[in-house]
C-alpha positions in Angstrom: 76.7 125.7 120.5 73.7 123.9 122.4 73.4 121.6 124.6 76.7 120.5 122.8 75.8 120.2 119.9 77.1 122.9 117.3 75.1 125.5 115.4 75.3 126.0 111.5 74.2 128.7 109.8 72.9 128.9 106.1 76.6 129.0 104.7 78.5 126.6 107.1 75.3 123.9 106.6 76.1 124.8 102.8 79.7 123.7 103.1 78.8 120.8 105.2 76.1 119.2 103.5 77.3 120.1 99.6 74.0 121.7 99.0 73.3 125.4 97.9 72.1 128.6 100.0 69.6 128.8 97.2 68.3 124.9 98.0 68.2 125.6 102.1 66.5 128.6 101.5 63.6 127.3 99.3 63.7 124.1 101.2 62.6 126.2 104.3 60.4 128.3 101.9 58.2 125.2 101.4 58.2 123.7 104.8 60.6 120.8 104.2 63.4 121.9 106.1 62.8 124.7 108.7 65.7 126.6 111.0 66.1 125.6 114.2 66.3 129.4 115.1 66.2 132.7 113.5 68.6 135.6 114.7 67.1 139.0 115.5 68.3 140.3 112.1 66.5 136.9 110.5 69.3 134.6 110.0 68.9 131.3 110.1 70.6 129.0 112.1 70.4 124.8 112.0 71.1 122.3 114.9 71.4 118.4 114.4 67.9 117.5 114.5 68.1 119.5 111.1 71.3 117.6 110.3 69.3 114.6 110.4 66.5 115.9 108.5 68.5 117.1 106.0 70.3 113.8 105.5 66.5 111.8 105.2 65.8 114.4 102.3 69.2 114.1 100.3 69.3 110.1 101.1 64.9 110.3 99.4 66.2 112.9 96.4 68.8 110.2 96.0 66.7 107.4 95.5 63.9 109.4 93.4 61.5 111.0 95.8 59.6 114.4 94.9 60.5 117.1 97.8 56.7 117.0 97.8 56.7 113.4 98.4 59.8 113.6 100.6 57.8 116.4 103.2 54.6 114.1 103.7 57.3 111.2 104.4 59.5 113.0 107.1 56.2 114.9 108.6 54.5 111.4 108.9 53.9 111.0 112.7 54.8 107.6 112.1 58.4 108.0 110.8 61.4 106.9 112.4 64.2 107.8 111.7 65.9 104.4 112.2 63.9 102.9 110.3 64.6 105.1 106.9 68.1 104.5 107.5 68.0 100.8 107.7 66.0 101.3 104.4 68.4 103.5 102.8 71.0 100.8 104.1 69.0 98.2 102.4 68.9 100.4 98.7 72.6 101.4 98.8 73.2 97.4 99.2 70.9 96.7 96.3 73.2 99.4 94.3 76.6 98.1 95.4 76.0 94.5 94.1 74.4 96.4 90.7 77.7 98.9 90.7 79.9 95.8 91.5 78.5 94.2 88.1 78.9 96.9 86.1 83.0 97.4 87.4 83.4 93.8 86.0 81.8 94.1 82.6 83.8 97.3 82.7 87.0 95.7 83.4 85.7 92.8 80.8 85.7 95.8 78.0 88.9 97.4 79.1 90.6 93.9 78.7 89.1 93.1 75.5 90.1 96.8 74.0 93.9 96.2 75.6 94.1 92.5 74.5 92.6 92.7 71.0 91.1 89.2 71.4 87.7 89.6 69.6 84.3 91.4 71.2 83.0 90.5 74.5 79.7 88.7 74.7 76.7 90.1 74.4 75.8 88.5 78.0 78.7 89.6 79.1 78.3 93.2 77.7 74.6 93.8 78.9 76.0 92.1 82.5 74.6 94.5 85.3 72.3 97.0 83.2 69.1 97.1 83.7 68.5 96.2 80.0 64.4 96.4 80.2 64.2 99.7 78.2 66.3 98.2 74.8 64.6 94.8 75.4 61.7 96.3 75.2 62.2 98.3 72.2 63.6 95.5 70.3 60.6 92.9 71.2 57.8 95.9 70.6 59.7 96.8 67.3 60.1 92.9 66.0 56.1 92.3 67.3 55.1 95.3 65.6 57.0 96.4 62.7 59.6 93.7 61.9 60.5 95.4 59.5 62.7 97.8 61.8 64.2 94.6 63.8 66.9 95.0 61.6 67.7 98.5 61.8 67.8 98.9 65.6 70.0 95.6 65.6 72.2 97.6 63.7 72.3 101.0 64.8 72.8 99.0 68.6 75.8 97.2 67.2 77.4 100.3 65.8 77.2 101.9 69.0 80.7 102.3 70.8 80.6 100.5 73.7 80.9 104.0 75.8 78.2 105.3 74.0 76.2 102.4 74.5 77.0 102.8 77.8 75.8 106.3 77.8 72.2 105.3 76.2 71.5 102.6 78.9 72.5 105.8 81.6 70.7 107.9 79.6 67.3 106.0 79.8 67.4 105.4 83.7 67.6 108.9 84.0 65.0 109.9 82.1 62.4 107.6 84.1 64.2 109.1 87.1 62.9 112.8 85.7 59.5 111.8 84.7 59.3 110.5 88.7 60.3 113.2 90.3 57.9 115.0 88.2 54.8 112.7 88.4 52.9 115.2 90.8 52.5 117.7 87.9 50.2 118.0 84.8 51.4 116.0 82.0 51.2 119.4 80.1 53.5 121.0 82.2 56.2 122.4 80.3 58.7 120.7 82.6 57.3 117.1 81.8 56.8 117.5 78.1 60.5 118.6 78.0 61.4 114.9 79.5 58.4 113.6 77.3 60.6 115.3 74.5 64.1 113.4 76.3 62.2 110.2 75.7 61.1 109.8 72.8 64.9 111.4 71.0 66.2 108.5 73.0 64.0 106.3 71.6 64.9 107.7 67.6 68.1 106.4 68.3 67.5 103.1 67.5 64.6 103.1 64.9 62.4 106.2 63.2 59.3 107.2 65.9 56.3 108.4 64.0 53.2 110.0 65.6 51.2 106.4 65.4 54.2 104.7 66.4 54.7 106.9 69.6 51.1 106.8 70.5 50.8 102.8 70.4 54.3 102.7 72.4 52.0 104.8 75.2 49.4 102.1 74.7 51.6 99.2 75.3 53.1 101.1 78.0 50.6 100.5 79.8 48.2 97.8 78.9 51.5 95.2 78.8 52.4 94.0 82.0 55.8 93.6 81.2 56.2 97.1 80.1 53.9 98.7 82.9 55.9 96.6 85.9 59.3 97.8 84.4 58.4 101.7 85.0 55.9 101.2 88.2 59.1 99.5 90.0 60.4 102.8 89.0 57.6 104.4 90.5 54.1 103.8 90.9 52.0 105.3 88.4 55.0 105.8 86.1 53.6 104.2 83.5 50.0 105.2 83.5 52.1 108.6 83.6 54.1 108.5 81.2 51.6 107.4 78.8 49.4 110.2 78.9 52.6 112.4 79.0 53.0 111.2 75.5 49.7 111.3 74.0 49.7 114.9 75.3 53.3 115.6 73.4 51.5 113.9 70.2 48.7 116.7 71.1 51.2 118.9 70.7 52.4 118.4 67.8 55.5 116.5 68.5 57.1 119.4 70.0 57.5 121.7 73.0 56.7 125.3 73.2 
């Protein structure tokens, strides 16, 4: 203990925190989160400045920040600490009233199931989603090929609602992948494995072809409805994303 203030080392900080040995040792491996000391036979020990530091990076993993990202943000001279936390504040509000929506419509379906008194809304079933990414593929499929309108109608409807739930969850994380990974190449084999993600989540409601998936990256980003949906995910997402796909077309619709 220093200057009151107890000392961890690699395992207790492990235990504490709920992140690997593996994780603390390649976070100090790339210069996001050094030791505050080193014992003669090279272990490593943390103090609470640490702590804190650790707690900025799993609070900016959390909300979709690279590590890469995360080390130029916490090495900025100009970071507070406060600050980040009233930020962080301000994003887990934003989430509780979006988690608070989603409890209701689940308590809506739970009542509906128990009570057997015909299907909830569809207002009341989309209530607290983010419903961009089905909106989207339902107005691009009815402006394109409306032919399909039908079909995705369909296969949405025959969706139970759990695995309905599970597509909308499913989607979020994906753009949540494709961010974290926005400092690589798009033909990374790590980003055409999400690439891949994509567009099987996207065959679940209507056939992709090659020309289909290559004018989805067009309209990706030359609509500004489409673009501001994944730049508030993170900027450059969508200019991203679209050459991510044209690349996986490249490819032959597959990954190596």
């Amino acid at each position: 203990m220093e200057n009151g203030y107890q000392q961890y080392s690699v395992k207790q900080l492990s235990v504490l925190a709920g992140v690997s040995i593996r994780t603390l040792h390649h976070y100090d491996d790339i210069g996001l989160l050094k030791p505050a000391a080193r014992s003669d036979k090279g272990y490593r020990f943390y103090r609470r400045e640490e702590l804190f530091r650790l707690q900025q990076i799993m609070f900016y993993k959390t909300i979709g920040y690279g590590l890469e990202e995360i080390k130029e943000i916490l090495d900025n001279e100009n970071f507070d600490l406060i600050t980040a936390l009233r930020s962080h504040k301000k994003v887990l509000k934003d989430r509780a009233v979006h988690l608070k929506k989603l409890m209701t419509t689940i308590d809506k379906t739970i009542n509906e199931l128990k009570d057997k008194e015909g299907m909830i809304t569809d207002k009341e079933m989309y209530e607290g989603f983010q419903p961009e990414e089905v909106e989207s593929i339902k107005k691009e499929t009815i402006e394109r090929w409306p032919d399909e309108a039908p079909q995705v109608e369909e296969r949405i409807r025959n969706m139970s609602k759990q695995a309905w739930k599970e597509t909308k969850q499913e989607a979020e994380e994906i753009n949540l992948w494709l961010a974290n990974l926005i400092h690589k190449p798009v033909d990374h084999i790590d980003v055409q494995k999400v690439i891949k993600l994509h567009f099987d989540h996207l065959n679940k409601f209507y056939e992709v072809s090659e020309e289909r998936y290559r004018g989805l990256a067009e309209m990706y980003l030359q609509d500004d409805r489409f673009k501001a949906h994944y730049e508030s995910v993170k900027p450059g997402l969508a200019a991203f994303l679209n050459k991510g796909i044209h690349q996986f077309c490249d490819n032959g619709m597959e990954v190596a």
